[in-house]
C-alpha positions, -999 to 999 in steps of 0.1 A, spaced: -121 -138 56 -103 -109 35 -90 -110 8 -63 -83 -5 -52 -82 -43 -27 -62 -58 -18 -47 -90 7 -22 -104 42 -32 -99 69 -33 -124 100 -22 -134 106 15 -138 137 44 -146 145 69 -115 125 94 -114 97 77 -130 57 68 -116 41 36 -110 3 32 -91 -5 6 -72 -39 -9 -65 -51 -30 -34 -89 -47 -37 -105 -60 -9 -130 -84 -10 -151 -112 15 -159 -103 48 -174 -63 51 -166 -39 82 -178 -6 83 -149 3 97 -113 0 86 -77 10 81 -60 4 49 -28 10 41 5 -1 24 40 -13 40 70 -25 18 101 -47 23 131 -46 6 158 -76 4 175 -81 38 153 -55 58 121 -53 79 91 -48 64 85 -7 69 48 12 71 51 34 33 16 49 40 -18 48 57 -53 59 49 -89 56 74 -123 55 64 -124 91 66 -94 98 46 -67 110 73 -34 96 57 1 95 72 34 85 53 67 75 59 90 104 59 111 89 34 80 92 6 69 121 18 56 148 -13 64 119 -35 37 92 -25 1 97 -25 -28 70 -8 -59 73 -12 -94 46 -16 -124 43 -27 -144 28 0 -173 22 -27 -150 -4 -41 -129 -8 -8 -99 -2 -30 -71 13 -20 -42 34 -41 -5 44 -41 2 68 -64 44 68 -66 64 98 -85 100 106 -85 108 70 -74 144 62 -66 164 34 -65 162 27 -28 121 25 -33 123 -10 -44 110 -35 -24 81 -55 -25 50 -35 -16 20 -52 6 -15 -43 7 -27 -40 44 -66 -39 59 -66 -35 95 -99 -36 113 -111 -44 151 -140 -61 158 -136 -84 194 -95 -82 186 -72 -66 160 -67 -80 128 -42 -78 102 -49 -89 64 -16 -90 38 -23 -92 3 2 -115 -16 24 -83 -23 37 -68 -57 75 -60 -66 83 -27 -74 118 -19 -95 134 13 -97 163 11 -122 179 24 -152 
């Protein structure tokens, strides 16, 4: 088993920066996806951003040039750096570690509010 926690959330003004940290811990693969997703009140959950093992990244082109993943597979931590937040960023923001071994597999950390308000 995995397991994901987070760290980071809060309550911040527009226009204002919050980091988010994922550690992963338990079972070890060589090989995995990390990423974050988030899901406001009344919506889907949504992919924010992704990062590999060898640091490609892709983002949701709504946090595009604002958002920044990246990890430190030393730690197997993951990040989400968050400027120039907006109001419609808040949500609750999930830790993800994807992996395939014989099947897929999806691991969710507990998940962490983020509040952008003034």
């Amino acid at each position: 088993q995995v397991q994901l926690v987070e760290s980071g959330g809060g309550l911040v003004q527009p226009g204002g920066s919050l980091r988010l940290s994922c550690a992963a811990s338990g079972r070890t693969f060589s090989f995995f996806r990390m990423g974050w997703y988030r899901q406001a009140p009344g919506k889907q959950r949504e992919l924010v951003a992704l990062i590999s093992n060898g640091g490609n990244t892709n983002y949701a082109d709504s946090v595009k040039g604002r958002f920044t993943i990246s990890r430190d597979n030393a730690k197997n931590t993951v990040f989400l750096q968050m400027n120039s937040l907006k109001p419609e960023d808040t949500a609750v923001y999930y830790c993800n570690l994807f992996v395939i071994t014989t099947t897929a597999i999806n691991y969710w950390g507990q998940g962490t509010q983020v509040t952008v308000s003034s």
